[in-house]
N, C-alpha and C positions, 0 to 999 in steps of 0.2 A: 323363595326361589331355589332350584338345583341348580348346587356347584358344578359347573360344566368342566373349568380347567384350572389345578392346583401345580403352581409351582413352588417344591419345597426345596429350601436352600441348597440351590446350583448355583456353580462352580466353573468357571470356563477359561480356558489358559488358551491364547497365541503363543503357542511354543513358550518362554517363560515369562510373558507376562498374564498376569491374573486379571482378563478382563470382567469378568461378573464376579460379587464376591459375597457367596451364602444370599442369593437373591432369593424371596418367597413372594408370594403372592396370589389371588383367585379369582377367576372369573365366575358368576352366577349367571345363570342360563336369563339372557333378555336384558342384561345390562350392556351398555357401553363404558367399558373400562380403559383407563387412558395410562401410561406410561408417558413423562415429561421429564426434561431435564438440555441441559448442554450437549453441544456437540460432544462428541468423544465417551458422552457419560455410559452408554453401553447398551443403550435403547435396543439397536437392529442386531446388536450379538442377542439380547435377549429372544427376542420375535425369533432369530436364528436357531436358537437352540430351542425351543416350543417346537418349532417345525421340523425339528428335523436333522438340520443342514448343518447344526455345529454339535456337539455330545456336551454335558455336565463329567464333572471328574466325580460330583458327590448329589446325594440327594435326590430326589423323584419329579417326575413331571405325570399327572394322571389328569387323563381327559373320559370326561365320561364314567370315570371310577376307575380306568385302565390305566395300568403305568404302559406309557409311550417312550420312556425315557430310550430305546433302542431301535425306536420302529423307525422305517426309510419313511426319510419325507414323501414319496408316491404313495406309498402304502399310508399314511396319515391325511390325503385327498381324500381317499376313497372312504376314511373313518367321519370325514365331516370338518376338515382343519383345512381353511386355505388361507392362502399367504400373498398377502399383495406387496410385492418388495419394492422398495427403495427403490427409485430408478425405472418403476412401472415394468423395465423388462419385457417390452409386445414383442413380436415378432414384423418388424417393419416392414418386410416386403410382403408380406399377407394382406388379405384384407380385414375388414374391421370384425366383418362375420366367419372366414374361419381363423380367425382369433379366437373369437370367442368361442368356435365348436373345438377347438382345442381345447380350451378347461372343461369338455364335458367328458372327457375321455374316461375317468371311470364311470359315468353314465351311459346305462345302455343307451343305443342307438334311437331308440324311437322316441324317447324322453326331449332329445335335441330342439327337435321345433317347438313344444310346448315351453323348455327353456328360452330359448333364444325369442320370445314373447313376451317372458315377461322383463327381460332385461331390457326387451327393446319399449316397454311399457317406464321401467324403471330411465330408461336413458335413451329416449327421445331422440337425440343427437346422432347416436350409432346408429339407429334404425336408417336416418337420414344419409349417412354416411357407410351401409352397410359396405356396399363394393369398392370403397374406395380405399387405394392401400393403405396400411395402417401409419407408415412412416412420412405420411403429408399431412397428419392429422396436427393440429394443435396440441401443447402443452396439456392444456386443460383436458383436450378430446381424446387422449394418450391414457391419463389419467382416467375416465372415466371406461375409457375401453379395458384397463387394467381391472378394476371393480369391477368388472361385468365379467370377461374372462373367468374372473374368482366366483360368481356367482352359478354360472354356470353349471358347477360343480354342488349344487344347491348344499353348502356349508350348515353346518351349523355350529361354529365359530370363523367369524372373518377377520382377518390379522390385517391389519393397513401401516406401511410403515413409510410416515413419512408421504401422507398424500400431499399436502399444499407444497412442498418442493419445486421451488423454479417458478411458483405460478405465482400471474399480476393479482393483486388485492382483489379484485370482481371474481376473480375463476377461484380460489379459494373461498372468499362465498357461497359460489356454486355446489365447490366439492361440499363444504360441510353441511349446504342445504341436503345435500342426497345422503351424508352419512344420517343426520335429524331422520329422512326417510325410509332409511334400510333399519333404522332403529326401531320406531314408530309400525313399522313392516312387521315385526318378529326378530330381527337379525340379533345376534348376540356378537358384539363388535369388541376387541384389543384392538387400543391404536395406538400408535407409538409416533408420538407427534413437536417437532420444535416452537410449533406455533403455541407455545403454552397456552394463551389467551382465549386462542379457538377451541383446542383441543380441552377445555376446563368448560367452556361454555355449553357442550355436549356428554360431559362425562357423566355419569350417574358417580363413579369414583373415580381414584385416580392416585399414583402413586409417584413420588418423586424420586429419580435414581444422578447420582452424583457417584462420578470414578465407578463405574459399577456395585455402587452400593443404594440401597433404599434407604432415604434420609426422614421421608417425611410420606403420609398416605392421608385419608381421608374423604369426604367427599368431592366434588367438583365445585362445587358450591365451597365449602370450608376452604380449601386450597388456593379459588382463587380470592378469596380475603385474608388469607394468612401473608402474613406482613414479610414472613421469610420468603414467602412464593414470591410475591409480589417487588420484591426489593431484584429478587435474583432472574427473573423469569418478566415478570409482568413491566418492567420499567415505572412502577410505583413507588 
């Protein structure tokens, strides 16, 4: 498989503290790669600085063989990098559809319907809920409207940070049934996920970051029977 996204040891400071520290790591074009670890451990600065949104003080980030390490997060939409944040982020007083014809925005115009087809092929739910505002929607249906948004944009790396947040054990289910789907689809999936459990049970790999360091990597499989995962992560 081609290496789609390399990140080589970044660096990322809150004013003086060093939250990432010489992080590296790759994405292969068609895998589902997972970042795990603790709250605080530096998960969504990482996803942050991939996208965009926060700069490395040292080291390279290249997507596609490009170093992006400067590029504006807009300008990395339109390269094929979307970012589904923490927090889902929709636009609440909109609806569910131009929601989602907002993430088509570096797609030209006529592209839109043919998108918003197949999302609504992938998410069922939304199609059902096209008009309705976005901000009456369910946890779960927030969620899934957020993925789809990002799809929009027809990626080809989708960043998830933090999907199962806030949601009851059955809608987390659901979410990682459709990640298994976007997977299985073609998608080339970063997710950066507290659900250790879940998020190993989908990985192809998966990396472990502690204080913003990488402690431990391997496969999904390997990791979630490593006795260190498992003691710190898994409640084993």
């Amino acid at each position: 498989m081609a290496e789609l996204l390399k990140v080589d040891d970044i660096n990322v400071y809150y004013g003086a503290i060093h939250a990432i520290k010489g992080v590296s790591f790759h994405v292969d074009e068609g895998e589902i790669v997972t970042l795990i670890g603790a709250n605080g451990a530096g998960k969504s600065t990482t996803l942050q600085t991939v996208s965009g949104l926060l700069r490395s003080k040292t080291g390279s980030i290249t997507f596609e063989g490009r170093n992006i390490g400067n590029v504006p997060a807009h300008a990395l939409v339109a390269q094929g990098l979307a970012h589904v944040p923490e927090g889902r982020r929709i636009f609440l007083q909109m609806t569910v559809e131009e929601n989602l014809e907002m993430g088509a925005f570096t797609q030209p115009g006529a592209n839109t319907p043919a998108a918003l087809k197949r999302v609504y092929e992938q998410f069922p739910r939304l199609e059902e809920r096209r008009r309705q505002v976005a901000g009456t929607l369910s946890g779960g249906e927030q969620q899934m409207l957020a993925m789809g948004r990002a799809l929009m944009s027809k990626p080809k790396l989708l960043m998830l940070d933090e999907p199962s947040m806030g949601l009851a054990p059955i809608l987390v289910q659901q979410i990682f049934d459709i990640i298994r789907e976007l997977h299985k689809a073609g998608t080339t999936i970063l997710l950066v996920e507290q659900n250790a459990q879940m998020a190993l049970s989908v990985a192809d790999r998966a990396y472990v970051l502690e204080t913003g360091t990488i402690t431990l990597s391997g496969t999904g499989d390997e990791l979630a029977h490593s006795d260190e995962v498992r003691k710190a992560y898994l409640g084993g």
